[in-house]
VONUDO-729809 format. One record per residue (C-alpha): x, y, z; residue number from 1. Coordinates in nm, 3 decimals, always signed. Example, Ala and Ser with C-alpha at 12.3 -4.5 7.8 and 13.67 -1.06 7.14 Angstrom:
2
     east    north       up  resi
   +1.230   -0.450   +0.780     1
   +1.367   -0.106   +0.714     2
This chain:
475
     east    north       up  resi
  -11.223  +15.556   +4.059     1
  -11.165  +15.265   +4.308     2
  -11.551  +15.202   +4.290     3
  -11.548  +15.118   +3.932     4
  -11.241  +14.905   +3.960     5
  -11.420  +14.716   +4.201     6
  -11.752  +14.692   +4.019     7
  -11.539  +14.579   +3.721     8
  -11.355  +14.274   +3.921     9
  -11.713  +14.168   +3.993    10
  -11.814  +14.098   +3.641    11
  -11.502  +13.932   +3.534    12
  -11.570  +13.645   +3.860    13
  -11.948  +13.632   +3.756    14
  -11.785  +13.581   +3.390    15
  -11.576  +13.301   +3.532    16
  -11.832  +13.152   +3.655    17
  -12.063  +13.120   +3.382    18
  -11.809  +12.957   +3.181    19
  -11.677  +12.684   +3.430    20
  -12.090  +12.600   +3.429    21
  -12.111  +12.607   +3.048    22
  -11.761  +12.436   +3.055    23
  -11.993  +12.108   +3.255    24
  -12.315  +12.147   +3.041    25
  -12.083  +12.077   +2.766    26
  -11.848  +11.789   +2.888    27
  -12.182  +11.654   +3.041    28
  -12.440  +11.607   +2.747    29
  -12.040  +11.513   +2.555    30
  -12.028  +11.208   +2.774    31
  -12.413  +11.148   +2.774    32
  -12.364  +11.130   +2.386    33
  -12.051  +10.950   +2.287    34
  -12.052  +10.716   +2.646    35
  -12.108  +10.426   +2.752    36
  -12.455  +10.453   +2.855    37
  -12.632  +10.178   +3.054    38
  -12.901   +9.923   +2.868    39
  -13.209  +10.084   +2.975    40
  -13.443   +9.880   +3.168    41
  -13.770  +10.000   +3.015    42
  -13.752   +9.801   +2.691    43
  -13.954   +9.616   +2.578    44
  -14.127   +9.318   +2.367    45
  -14.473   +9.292   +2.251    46
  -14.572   +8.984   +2.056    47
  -14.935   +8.914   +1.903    48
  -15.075   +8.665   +1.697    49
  -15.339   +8.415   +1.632    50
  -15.334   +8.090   +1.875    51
  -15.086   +7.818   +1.803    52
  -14.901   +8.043   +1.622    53
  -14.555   +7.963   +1.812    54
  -14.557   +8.271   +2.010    55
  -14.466   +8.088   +2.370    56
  -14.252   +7.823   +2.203    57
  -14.082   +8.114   +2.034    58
  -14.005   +8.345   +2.365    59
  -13.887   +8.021   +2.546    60
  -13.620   +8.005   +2.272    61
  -13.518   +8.378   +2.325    62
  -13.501   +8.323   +2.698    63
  -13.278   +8.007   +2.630    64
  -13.543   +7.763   +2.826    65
  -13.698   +7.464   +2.707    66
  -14.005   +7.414   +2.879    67
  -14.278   +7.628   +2.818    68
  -14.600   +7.671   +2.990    69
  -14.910   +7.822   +2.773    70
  -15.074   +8.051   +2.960    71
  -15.420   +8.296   +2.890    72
  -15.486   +8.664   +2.839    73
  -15.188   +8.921   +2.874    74
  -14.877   +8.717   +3.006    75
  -14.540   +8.850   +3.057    76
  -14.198   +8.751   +3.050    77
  -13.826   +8.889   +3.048    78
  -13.497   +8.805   +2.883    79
  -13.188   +8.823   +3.068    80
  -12.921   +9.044   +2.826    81
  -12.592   +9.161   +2.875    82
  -12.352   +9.344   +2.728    83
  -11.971   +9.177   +2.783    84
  -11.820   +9.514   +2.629    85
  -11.988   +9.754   +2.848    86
  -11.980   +9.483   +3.112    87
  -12.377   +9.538   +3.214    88
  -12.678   +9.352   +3.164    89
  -13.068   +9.408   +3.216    90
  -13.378   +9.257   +3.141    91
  -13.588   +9.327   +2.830    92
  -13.969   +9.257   +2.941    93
  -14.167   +9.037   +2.702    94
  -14.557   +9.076   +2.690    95
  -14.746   +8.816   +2.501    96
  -15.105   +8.862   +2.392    97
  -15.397   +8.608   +2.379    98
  -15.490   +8.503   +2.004    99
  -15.870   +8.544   +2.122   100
  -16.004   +8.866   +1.963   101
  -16.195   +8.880   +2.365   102
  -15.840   +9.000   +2.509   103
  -15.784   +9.312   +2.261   104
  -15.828   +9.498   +2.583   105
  -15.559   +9.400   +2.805   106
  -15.315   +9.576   +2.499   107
  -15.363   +9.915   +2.744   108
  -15.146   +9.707   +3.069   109
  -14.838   +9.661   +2.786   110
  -14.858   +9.970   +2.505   111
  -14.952  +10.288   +2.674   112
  -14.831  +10.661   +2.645   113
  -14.549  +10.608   +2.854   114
  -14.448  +10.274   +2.695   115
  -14.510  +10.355   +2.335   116
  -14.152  +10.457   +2.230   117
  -13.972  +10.182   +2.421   118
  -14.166   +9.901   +2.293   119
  -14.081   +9.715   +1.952   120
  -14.376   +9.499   +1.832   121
  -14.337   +9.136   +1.659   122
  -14.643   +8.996   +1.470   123
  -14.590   +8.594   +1.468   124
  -14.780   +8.315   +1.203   125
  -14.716   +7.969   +1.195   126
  -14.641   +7.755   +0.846   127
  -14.840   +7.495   +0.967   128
  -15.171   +7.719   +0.846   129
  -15.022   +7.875   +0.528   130
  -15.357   +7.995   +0.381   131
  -15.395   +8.233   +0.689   132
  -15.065   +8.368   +0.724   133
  -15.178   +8.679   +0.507   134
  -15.492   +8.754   +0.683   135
  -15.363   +8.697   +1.060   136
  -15.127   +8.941   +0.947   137
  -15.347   +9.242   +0.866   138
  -15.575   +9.139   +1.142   139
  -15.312   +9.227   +1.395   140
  -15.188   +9.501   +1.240   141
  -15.514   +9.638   +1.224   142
  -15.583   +9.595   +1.581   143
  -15.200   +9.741   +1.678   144
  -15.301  +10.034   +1.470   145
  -15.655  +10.105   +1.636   146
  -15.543  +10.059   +2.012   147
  -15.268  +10.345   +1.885   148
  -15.561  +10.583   +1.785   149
  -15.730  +10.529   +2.157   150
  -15.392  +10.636   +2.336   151
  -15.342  +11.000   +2.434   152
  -15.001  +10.999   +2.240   153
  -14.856  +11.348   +2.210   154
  -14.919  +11.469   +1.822   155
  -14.497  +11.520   +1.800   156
  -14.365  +11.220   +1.988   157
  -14.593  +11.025   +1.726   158
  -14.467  +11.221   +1.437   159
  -14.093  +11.197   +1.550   160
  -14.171  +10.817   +1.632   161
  -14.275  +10.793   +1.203   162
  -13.954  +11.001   +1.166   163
  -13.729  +10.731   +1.310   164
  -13.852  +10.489   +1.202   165
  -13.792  +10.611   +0.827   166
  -13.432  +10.745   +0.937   167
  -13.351  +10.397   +1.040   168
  -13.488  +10.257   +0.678   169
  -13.302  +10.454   +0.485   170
  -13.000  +10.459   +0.728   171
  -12.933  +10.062   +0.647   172
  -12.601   +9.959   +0.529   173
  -12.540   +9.610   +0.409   174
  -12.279   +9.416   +0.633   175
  -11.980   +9.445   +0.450   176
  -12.048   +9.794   +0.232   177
  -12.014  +10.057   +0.562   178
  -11.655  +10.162   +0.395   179
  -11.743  +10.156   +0.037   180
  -11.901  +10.442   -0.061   181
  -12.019  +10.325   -0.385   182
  -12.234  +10.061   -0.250   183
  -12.577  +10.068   -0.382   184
  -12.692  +10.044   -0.014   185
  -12.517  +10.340   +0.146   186
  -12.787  +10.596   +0.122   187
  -12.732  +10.939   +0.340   188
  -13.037  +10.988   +0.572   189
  -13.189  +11.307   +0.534   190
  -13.250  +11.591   +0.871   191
  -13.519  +11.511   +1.054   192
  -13.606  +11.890   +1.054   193
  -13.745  +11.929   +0.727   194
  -14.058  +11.948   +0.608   195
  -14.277  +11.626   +0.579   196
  -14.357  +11.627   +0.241   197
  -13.957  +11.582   +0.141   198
  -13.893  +11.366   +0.420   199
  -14.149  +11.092   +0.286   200
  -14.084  +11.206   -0.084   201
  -13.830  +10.997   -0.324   202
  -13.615  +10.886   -0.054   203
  -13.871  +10.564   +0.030   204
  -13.942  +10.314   -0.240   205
  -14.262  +10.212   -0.390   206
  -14.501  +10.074   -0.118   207
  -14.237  +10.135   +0.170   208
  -14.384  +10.222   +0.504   209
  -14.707  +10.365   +0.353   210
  -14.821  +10.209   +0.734   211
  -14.608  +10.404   +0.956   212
  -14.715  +10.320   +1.285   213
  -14.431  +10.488   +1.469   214
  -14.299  +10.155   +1.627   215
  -14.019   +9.892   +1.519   216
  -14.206   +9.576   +1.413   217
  -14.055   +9.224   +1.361   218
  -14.259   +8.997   +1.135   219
  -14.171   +8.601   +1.243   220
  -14.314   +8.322   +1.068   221
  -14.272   +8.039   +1.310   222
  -14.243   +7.630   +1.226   223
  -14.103   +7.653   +0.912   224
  -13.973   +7.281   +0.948   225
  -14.372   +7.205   +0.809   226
  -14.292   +7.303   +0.523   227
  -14.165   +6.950   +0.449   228
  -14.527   +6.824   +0.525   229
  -14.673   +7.103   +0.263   230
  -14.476   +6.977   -0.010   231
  -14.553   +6.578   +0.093   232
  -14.919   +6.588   +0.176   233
  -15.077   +6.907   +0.024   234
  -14.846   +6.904   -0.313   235
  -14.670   +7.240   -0.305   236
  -14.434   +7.369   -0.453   237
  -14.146   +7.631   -0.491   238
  -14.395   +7.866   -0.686   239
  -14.642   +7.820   -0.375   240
  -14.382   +7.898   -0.140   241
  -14.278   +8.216   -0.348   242
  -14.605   +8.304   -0.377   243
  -14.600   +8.313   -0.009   244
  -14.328   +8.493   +0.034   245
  -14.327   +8.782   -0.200   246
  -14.710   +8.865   -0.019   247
  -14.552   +8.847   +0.326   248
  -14.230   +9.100   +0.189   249
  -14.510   +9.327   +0.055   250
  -14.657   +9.388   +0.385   251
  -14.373   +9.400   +0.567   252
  -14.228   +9.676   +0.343   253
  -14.588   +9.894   +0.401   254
  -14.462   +9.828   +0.784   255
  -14.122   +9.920   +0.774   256
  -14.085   +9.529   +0.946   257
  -13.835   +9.294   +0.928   258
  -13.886   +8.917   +0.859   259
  -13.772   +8.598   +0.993   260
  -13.917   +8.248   +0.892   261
  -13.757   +8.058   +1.200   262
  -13.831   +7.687   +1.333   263
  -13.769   +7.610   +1.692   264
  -13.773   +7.221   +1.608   265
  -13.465   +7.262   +1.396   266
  -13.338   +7.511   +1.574   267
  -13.312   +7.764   +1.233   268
  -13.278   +8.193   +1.267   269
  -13.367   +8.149   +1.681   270
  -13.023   +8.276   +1.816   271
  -13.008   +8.503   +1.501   272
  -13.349   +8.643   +1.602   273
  -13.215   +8.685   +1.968   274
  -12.926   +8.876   +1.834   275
  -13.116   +9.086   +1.601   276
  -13.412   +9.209   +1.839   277
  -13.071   +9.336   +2.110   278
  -12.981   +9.494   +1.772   279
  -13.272   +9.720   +1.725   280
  -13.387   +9.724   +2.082   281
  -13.002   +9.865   +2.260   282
  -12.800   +9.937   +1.935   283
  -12.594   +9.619   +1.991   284
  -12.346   +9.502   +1.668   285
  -12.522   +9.298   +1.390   286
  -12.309   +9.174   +1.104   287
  -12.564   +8.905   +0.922   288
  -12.634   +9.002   +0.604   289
  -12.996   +8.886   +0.411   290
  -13.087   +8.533   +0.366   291
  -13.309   +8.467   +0.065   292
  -13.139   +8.145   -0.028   293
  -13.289   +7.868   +0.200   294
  -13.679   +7.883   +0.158   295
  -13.749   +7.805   +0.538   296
  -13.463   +8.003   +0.677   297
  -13.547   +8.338   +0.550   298
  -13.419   +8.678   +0.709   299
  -13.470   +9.042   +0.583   300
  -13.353   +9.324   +0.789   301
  -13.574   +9.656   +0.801   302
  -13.428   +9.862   +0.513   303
  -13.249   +9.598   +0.279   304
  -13.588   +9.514   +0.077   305
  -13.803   +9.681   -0.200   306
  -14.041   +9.579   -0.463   307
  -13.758   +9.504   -0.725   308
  -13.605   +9.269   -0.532   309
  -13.964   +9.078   -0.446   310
  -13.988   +9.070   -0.803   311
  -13.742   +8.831   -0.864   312
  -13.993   +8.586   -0.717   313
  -14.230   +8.618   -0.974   314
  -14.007   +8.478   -1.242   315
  -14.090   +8.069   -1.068   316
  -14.445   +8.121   -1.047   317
  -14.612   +7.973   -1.343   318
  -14.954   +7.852   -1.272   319
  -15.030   +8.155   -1.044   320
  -15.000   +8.533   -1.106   321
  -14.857   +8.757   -0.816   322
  -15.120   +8.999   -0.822   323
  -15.377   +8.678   -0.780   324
  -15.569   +8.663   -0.427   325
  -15.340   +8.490   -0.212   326
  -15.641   +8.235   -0.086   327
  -15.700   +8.156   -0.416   328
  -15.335   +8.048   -0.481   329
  -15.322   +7.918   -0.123   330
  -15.622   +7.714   -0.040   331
  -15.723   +7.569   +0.305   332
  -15.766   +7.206   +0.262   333
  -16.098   +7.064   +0.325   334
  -16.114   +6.859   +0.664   335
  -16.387   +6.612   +0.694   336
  -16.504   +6.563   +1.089   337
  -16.599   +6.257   +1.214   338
  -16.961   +6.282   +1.354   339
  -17.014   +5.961   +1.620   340
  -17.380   +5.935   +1.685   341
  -17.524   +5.683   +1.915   342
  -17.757   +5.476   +1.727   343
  -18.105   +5.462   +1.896   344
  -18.284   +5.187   +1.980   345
  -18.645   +5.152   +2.013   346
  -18.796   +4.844   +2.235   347
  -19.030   +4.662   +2.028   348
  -19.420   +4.625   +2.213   349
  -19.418   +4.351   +2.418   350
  -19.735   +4.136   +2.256   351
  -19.621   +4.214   +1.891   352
  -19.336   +4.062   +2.016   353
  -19.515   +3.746   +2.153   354
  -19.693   +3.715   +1.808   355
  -19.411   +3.740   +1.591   356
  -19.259   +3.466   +1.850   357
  -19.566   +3.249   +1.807   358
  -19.608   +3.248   +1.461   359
  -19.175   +3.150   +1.390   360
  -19.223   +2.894   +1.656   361
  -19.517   +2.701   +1.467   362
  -19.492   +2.700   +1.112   363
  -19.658   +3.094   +1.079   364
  -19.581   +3.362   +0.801   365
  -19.315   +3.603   +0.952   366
  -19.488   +3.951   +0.962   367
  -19.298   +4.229   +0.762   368
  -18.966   +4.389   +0.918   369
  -19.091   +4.773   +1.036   370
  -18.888   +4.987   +1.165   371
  -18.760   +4.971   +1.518   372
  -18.790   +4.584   +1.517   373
  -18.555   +4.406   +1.709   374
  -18.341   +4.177   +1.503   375
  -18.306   +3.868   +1.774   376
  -18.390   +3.570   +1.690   377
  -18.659   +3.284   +1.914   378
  -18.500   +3.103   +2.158   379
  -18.732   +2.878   +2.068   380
  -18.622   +2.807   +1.720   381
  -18.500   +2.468   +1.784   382
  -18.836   +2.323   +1.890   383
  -18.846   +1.956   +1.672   384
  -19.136   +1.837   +1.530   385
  -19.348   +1.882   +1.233   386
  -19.557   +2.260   +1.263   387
  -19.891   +2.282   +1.368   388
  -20.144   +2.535   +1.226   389
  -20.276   +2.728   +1.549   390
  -20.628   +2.778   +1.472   391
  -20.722   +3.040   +1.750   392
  -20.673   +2.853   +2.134   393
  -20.733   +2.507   +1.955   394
  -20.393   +2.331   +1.919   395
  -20.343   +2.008   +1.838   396
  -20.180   +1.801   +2.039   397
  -19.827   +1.614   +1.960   398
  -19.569   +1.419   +2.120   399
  -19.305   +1.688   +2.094   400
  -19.498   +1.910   +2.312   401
  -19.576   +2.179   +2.086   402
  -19.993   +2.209   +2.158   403
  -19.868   +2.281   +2.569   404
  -19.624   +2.542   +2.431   405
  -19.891   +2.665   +2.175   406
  -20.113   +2.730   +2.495   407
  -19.819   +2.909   +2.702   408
  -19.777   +3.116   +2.442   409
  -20.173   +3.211   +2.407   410
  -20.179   +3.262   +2.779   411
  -19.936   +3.525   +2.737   412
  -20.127   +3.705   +2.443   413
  -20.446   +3.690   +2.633   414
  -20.283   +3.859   +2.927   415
  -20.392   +4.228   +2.869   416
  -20.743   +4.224   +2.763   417
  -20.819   +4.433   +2.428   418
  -20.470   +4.410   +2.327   419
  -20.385   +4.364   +1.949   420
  -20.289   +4.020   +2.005   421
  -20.650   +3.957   +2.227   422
  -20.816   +4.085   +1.934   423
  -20.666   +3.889   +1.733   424
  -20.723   +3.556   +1.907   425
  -21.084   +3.637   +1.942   426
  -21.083   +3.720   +1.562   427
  -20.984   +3.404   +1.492   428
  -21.167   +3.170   +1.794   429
  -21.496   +3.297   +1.632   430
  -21.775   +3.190   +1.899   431
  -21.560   +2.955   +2.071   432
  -21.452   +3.026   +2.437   433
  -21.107   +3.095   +2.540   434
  -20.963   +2.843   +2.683   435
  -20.919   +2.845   +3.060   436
  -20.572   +3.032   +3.200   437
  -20.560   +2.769   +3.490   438
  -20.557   +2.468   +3.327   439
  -20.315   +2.614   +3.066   440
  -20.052   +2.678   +3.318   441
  -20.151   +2.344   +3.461   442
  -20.105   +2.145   +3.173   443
  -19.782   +2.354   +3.074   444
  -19.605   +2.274   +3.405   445
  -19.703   +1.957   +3.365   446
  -19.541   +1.909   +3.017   447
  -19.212   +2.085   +3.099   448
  -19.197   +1.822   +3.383   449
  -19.232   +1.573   +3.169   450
  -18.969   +1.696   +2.950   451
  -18.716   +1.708   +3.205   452
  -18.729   +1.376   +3.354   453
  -18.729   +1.244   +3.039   454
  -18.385   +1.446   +2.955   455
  -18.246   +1.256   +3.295   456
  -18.237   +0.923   +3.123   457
  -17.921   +0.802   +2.962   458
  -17.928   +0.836   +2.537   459
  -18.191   +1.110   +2.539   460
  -17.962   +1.419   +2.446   461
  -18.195   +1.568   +2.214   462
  -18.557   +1.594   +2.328   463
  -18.846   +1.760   +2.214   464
  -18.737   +2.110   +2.305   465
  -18.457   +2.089   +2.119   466
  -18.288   +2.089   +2.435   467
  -18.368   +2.430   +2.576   468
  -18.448   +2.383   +2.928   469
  -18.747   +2.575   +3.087   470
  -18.790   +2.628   +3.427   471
  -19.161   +2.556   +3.562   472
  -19.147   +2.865   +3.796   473
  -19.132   +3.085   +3.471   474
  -19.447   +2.968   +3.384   475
């Protein structure tokens, strides 16, 4: 008898025991629930886009700097964030991809297996290049969507990833309706543990999230403040803009992405973006309803848009269709570059020269312009004095000094032997002699001294070299 009371005092302390430690589970996973947890400091930002898209400009905003250095390849960042009601802060990292296609690669160093489901993913175009907003848009989304397939993500963590991300579509409320349960958007979320097929069934619009990536993306059009220079210079208007628009809601509905059209020169949507991204990143309170009114200020929160709604832009567009191809509609100006060429300039033969020299100087035809000629003039042109017909190396002497000039000029010709110009003295000399180099030069020197003593004497300021002055050593 005593053994069995003791054997039965045994189990009711082993009892005891297992309930204080169920007691703890309990009150434990209650406080890790409905606490204050801390901002976890694995978050993180991942922005891609084309180049001079805004994407550095944009993350200085968030960060609350002004100066902003451009850097190359994968760069990173963080912004500071704190929470004044659970008095903490952290730092959410911020990795910003190259626009060149050549750093794909580096995508591995910021989205990887462990990363995956802490990362939320914004795709940035600018308004300054309108007619590629569409394009840049499902070029990055195709390349997000590829470097997904290479990771070694667990089958489940990428299906509950697809599950959230739906759950938190059809979980929005409009700011304002949470306590009126008759607001068209309070929708009851279904459980996550049925079956597929009735989790993506009627609950999700027409064309919503029918590109389920598994991650929270942001879609931010960037320097909306050009749109002013769109509507000046390129002649767009409101029906362009919705055009725009409705294409960019489209795709971020297939997505499951919000949009912002923001300007950092203006200052429009940045601290609204800052306070949206803490929103969907740590939970933090957001109480900004959609903005559809101001066409460069434009916000739509993940779950508040569907295809009725987009169609309310088709009712402006008149000279465009909404199914038309948006580069149709949207058309890249052409751009005319300047080309600046060096013109090239050929040196003209030296005795073709001569000749052509000779025959202005004295009263000769002027040989055709060919091509490659040089356009300067003789600096002999001034020579006074009626012309004298050079009849081979027999000039005709005059006062003005032409027949010693005539010679100079021949001696010059008759330099290189079987040149044109030789040939063509000879040609003309017939059987006559050329005349001798020696006393050419002689009687040229002698003539040119001449000339200038005669320009030393008072009264005699035009002579007959029309007052160009030669220099006997030239000779």
């Amino acid at each position: 008898m005593p053994p069995s009371v003791e054997k039965s005092s045994d189990t009711n302390v082993t009892g005891n025991e297992e309930d204080k430690k169920n007691l703890w589970s309990q009150i434990l996973n209650d406080v890790q629930k409905h606490g204050n947890p801390k901002l976890s400091p694995h978050k993180q930002i991942l922005v891609l886009g084309d180049n001079e898209s805004g994407k550095t400009t944009m993350v200085a905003k968030l960060q609350g700097i002004e100066n902003s250095s451009k850097g190359s390849g994968l760069e990173y960042a963080y912004i500071d964030v704190r929470d004044d009601y659970r008095d903490d802060h952290t730092r959410l990292s911020v990795w910003v991809l190259d626009g060149d296609p050549a750093h794909s690669d580096l995508l591995k160093f910021a989205l990887n297996e462990e990363t995956f489901q802490e990362t939320l993913v914004i795709l940035t175009v600018a308004m300054t290049t309108p007619w590629g907003i569409l394009e840049q848009l499902q070029h990055w989304a195709s390349v997000l969507a590829d470097h997904l397939d290479k990771l070694k993500l667990d089958v489940d963590l990428r299906q509950s990833r697809r599950h959230h991300i739906i759950k938190m579509w059809l979980d929005y409320v409009e700011p304002g309706d949470e306590l009126d349960p008759a607001s068209p958007m309070k929708r009851s979320s279904r459980n996550l543990g049925e079956e597929d097929e009735e989790f993506y069934g009627s609950p999700l619009a027409e064309g919503t999230l029918t590109n389920n990536l598994g991650l929270d993306i942001v879609v931010v059009v960037t320097k909306t403040d050009y749109i002013q220079n769109l509507e000046k210079d390129h002649d767009y208007r409101d029906e362009h803009l919705d055009f725009m628009q409705q294409w960019i809601r489209r795709f971020c509905l297939q997505y499951g992405a919000a949009l912002f059209y923001t300007s950092a020169k203006e200052d429009k949507n940045c601290d609204l973006l800052y306070k949206y991204l803490t929103h969907r990143v740590y939970g933090f309170p957001f109480h900004t309803p959609a903005l559809v009114v101001e066409k460069d200020a434009v916000f739509i929160p993940a779950g508040w848009d569907n295809m009725k709604k987009i169609s309310i832009l088709h009712e402006n567009m008149h000279s465009c269709k909404p199914e038309d191809y948006y580069r149709d509609v949207i058309v890249q100006p052409a751009t005319r570059k300047t080309i600046n060429r060096e013109t090239e300039i050929l040196a003209e033969d030296e005795q073709a020269f001569l000749t052509r020299q000779q025959q202005i100087s004295f009263g000769g035809s002027l040989p055709s312009a060919r091509l490659g000629e040089s356009p300067i003039r003789p600096s002999v042109a001034g020579i006074q004095g009626s012309p004298r017909k050079l009849d081979g190396s027999k000039v005709v002497a005059s006062p003005g000094g032409e027949g010693v000039l005539a010679n100079f000029f021949n001696s010059l010709l008759l330099k290189k032997t079987g040149s044109p110009a030789a040939m063509m003295g000879a040609k003309s000399s017939g059987s006559e002699s050329l005349p001798d180099k020696v006393t050419m030069r002689t009687d040229a020197a002698a003539e040119l001294d001449r000339i200038a003593r005669g320009a030393k004497k008072p009264g005699s300021g035009s002579s007959g070299t029309g007052g160009i002055d030669f220099n006997a050593s030239d000779c």
